[in-house]
Steps between C-alpha positions, in 0.01 A plus 500: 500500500576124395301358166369216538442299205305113540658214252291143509727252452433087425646208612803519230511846453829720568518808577771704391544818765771801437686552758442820739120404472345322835317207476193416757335147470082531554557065463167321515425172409270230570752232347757546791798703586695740294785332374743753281885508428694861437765526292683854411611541220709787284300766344665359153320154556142676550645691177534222292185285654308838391652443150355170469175507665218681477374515834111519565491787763736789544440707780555878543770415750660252244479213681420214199237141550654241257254201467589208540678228276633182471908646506422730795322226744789237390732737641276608823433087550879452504612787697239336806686182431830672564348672827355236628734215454853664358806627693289764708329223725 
């Protein structure tokens, strides 16, 4: 039997998902489409992230919602830069 566990998320928001645990997007919006970048990282990053940050919900299945803030969306506006204009185009 899978557990599922539901984690609202806002535009800015990260979410910070162990691996071996499945993620399913239930999207909806009336602003538009989804847009959403994933990045894997080591379990030592989510290690020290945890160290620093509090985060405001921590599920049963350890998946983490960060909030967002002003360091994290500088770094999600300039990683759509990269994508959309860098080297990969």
């Amino acid at each position: 039997m899978i557990s599922m566990v539901m984690i609202m998320l806002h535009s800015g928001d990260l979410i910070a998902v162990p691996k071996d645990l499945s993620l399913q997007s239930g999207f909806v919006s009336n602003d538009g489409p989804l847009e959403a970048i994933l990045i894997f990282f080591s379990d030592q990053f989510f290690r020290d992230l945890a160290k620093q940050h509090s985060p405001v919900l921590r599920t049963t299945n350890g998946a983490e919602r960060i909030p967002a803030h002003r360091s994290l969306t500088a770094f999600m506006e300039n990683m759509v830069e990269i994508y959309e204009t860098g080297p990969c185009r």
